[in-house]
C-alpha positions as CSV (number, residue, x, y, z in Angstrom):
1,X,0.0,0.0,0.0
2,X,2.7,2.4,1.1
3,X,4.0,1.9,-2.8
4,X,1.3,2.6,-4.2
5,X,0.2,6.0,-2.5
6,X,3.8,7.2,-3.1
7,X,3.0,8.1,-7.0
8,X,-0.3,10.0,-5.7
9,X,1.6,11.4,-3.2
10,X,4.6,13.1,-5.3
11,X,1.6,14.1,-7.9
12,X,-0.3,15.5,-4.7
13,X,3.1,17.4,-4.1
14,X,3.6,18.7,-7.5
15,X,0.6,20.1,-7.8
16,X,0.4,21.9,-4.4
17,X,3.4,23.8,-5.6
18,X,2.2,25.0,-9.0
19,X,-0.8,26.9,-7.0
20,X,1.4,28.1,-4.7
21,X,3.8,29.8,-7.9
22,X,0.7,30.7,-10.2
23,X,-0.7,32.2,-6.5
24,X,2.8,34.5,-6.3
25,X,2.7,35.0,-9.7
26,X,-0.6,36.8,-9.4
27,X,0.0,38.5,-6.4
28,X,3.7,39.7,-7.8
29,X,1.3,41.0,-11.0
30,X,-0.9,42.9,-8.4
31,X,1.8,44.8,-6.6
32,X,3.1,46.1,-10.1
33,X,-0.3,47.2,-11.0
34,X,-0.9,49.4,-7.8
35,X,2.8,50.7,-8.3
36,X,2.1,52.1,-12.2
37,X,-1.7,53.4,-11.2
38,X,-0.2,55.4,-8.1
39,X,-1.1,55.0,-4.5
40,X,-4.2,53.6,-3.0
41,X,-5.3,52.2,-6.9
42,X,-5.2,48.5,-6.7
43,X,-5.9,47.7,-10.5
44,X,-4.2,44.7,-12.0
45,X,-2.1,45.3,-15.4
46,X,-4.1,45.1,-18.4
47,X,-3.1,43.9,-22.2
48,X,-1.5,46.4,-23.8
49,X,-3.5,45.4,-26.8
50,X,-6.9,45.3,-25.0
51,X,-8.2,48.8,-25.3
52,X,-9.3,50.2,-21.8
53,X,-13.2,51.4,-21.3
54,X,-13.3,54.7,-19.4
55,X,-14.8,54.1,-15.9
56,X,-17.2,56.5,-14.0
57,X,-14.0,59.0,-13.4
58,X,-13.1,59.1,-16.7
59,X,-12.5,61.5,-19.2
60,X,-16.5,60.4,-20.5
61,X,-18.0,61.2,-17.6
62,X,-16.6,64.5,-16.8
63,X,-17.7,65.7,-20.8
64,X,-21.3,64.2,-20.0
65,X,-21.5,66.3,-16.7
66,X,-20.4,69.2,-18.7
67,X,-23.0,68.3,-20.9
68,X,-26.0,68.2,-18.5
69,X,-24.7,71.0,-16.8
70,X,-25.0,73.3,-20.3
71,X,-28.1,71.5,-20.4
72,X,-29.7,72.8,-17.4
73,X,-28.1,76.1,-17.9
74,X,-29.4,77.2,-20.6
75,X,-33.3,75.4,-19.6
76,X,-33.2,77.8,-16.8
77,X,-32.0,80.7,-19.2
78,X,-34.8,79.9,-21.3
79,X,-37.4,80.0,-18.2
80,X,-35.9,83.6,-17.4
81,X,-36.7,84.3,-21.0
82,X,-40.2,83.2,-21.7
83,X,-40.9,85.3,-18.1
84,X,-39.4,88.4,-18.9
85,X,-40.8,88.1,-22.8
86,X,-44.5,87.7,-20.6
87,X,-43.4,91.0,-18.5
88,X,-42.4,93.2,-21.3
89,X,-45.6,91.8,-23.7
90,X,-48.1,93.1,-20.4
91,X,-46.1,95.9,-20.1
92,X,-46.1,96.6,-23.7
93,X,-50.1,96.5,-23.9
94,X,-50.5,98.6,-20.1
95,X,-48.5,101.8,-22.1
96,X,-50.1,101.3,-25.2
97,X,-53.4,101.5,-23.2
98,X,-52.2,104.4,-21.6
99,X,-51.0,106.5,-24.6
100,X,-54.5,105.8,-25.6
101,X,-56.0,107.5,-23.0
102,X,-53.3,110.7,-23.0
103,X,-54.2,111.1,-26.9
104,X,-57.7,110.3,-26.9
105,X,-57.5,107.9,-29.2
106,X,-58.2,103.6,-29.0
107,X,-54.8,102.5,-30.1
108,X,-54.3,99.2,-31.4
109,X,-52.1,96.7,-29.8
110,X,-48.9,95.9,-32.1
111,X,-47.7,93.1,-32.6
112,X,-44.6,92.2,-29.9
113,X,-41.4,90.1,-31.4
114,X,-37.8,89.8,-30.1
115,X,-36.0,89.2,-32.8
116,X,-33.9,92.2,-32.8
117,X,-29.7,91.5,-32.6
118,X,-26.9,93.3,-32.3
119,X,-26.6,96.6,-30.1
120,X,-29.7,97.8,-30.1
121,X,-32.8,97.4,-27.3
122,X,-35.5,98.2,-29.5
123,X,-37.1,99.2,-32.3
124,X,-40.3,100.1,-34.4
125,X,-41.1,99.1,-37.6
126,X,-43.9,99.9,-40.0
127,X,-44.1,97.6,-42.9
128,X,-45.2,98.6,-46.1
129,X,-48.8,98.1,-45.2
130,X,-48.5,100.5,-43.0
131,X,-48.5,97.8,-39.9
132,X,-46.4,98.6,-37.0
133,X,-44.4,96.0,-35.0
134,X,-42.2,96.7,-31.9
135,X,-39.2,94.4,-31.8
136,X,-37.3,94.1,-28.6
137,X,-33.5,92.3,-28.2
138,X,-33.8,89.1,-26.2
139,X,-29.9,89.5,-25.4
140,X,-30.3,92.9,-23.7
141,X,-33.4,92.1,-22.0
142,X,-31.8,88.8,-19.7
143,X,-28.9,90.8,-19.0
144,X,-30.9,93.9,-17.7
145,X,-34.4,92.6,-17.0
146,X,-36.1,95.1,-14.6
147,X,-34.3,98.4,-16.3
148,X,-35.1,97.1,-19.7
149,X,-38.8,96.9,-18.6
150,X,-38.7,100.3,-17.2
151,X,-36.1,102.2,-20.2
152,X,-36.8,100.6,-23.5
153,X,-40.4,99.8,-23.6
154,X,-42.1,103.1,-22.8
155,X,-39.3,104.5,-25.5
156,X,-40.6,102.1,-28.1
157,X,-44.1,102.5,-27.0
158,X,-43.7,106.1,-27.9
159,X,-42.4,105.9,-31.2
160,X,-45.6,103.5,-31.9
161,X,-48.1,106.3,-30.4
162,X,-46.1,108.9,-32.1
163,X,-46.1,107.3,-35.3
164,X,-50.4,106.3,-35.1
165,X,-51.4,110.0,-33.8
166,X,-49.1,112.3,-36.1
167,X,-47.5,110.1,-38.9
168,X,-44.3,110.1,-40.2
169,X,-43.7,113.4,-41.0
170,X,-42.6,114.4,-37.6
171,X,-38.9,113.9,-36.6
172,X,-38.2,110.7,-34.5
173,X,-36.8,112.3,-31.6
174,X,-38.7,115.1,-31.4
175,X,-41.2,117.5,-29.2
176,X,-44.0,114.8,-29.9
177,X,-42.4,112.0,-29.0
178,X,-40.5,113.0,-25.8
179,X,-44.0,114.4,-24.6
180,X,-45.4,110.8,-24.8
181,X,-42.0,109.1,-23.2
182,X,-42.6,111.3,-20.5
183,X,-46.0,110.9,-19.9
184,X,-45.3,107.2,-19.8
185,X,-42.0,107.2,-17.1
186,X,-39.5,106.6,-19.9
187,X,-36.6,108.4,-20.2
188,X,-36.2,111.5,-22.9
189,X,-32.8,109.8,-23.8
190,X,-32.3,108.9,-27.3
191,X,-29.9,106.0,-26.6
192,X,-29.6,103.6,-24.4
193,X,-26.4,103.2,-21.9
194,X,-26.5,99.5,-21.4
195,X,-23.3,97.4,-21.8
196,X,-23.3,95.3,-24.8
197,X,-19.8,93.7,-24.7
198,X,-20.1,90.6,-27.0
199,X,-23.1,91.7,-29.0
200,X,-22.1,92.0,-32.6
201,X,-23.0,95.5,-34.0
202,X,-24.6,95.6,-37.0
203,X,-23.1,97.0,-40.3
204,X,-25.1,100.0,-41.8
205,X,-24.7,99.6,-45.9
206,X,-24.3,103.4,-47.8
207,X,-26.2,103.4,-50.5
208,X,-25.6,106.4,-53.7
209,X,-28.3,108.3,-54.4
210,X,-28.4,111.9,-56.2
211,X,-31.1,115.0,-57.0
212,X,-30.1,118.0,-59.1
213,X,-27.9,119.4,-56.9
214,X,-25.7,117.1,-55.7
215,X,-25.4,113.4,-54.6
216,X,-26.1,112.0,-51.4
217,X,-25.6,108.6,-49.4
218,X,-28.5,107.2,-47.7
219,X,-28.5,103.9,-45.2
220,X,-29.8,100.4,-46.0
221,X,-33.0,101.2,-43.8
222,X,-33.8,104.4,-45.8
223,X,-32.9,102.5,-49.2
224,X,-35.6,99.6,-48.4
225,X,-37.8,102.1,-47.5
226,X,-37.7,103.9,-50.8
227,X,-37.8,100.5,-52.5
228,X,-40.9,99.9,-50.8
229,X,-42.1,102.8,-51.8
230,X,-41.4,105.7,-49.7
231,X,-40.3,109.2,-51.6
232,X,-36.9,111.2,-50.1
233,X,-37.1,114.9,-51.1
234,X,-33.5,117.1,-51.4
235,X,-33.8,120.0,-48.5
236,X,-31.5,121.6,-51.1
237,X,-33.5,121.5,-54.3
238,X,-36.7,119.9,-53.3
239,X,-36.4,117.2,-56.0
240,X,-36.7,113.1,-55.4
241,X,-33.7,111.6,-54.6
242,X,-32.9,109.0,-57.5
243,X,-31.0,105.5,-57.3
244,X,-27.4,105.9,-58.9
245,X,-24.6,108.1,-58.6
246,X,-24.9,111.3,-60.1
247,X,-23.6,111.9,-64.0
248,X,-23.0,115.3,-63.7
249,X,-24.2,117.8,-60.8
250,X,-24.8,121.5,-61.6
251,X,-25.7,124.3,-59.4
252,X,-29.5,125.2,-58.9
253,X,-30.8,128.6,-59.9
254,X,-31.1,130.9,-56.8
């Protein structure tokens, strides 16, 4: 018997001592891991052919935080917006009602957009129709809120009363107008004082006109009016200003 356990034995043997090398080899291959990943990371060596996945710490995760941070960033810009676009459009409609009531007249509510870029807080439009529209900058209006509730909207407001009770004859600025800004609680100031750092201003095209007397260079605004339609007069000659440069000029009869 003791014979034939002794093959059993010696395989018993053999065997014991392959685990106990494969055991070291694994825990020799641990200790290097920890040593390359830095202290306290206890992260076996991997196959330099094996690509790694990025764990919860990883380069991915810290882009998708970014990302649901924008995200809720800008959904909470967007809530600011959609209040203070409410705020302006009721406040819009109060000074309209109002200017009604100073001029005796029933004014009708125009229509409210904020589309506007660039530098500028507002601005009225009358299309060709004769329609009037106020449009508002969206920009301007988060970064100022309360002040551009309280500046730009009475201002607008009346250039729109203005423009229903004495037409477009009168100058934009002028004694009509800054009686109706006042009478609303706007300011008399022509332009605004806000801070518009990293608004893009918006390039005025010159455009060639000429009369009798001489030529003259009008802006892209007063060009697109006059090719919907509207009539410029020289204060020189009195004649309509014409597209084009001028041929030859001569000097008008006193």
């Amino acid at each position: 018997m003791g014979w034939a356990c002794e093959p059993l034995y010696k395989c018993f043997m053999q065997a014991s001592a392959l685990g106990f090398v494969i055991q070291g080899l694994r825990r020799i291959s641990f200790c290097i891991g920890a040593v390359r990943n830095g202290p306290g990371v206890s992260k076996p060596l991997r196959c330099a052919h094996r690509p790694s996945t990025v764990g919860p710490s990883g380069i991915e995760y810290h882009l998708e935080r970014q990302s649901n941070h924008q995200m809720k960033r800008n959904d909470t810009q967007q809530a600011r917006l959609k209040l203070w676009r409410e705020r302006v459009i009721a406040h819009t409609q109060t000074l309209v009602a109002k200017a009604g009531h100073l001029t005796g007249r029933k004014l009708p509510l125009p229509a409210v957009h904020f589309d506007l870029r660039g530098q500028t807080a507002g601005q009225l439009r009358i299309e060709p129709g004769g329609q009037a529209r106020i449009r508002y900058n969206a920009a301007l209006l988060l970064r100022y809120e309360e002040n551009f509730v309280a500046r730009t909207v009475p201002h607008e407001v009346a250039h729109y009363a203005a423009f229903l009770c004495y037409g477009r004859r009168i100058k934009p600025h002028g004694p009509e107008w800054q009686q109706l800004v006042q009478a609303l609680g706007g300011d008399r100031a022509r332009c605004h004082e806000y801070d518009t750092e990293g608004l893009r201003a918006r390039r005025t095209r010159w455009f060639a006109y000429h009369c009798r007397c001489g030529e003259h260079a009008l802006s892209s605004i007063r060009h697109n009016r006059i090719c919907r339609g509207t009539r410029y007069l020289c204060r020189r000659c009195g004649e309509p200003l014409r597209a084009g440069p001028a041929l030859h000029c001569s000097t008008p009869d006193p």
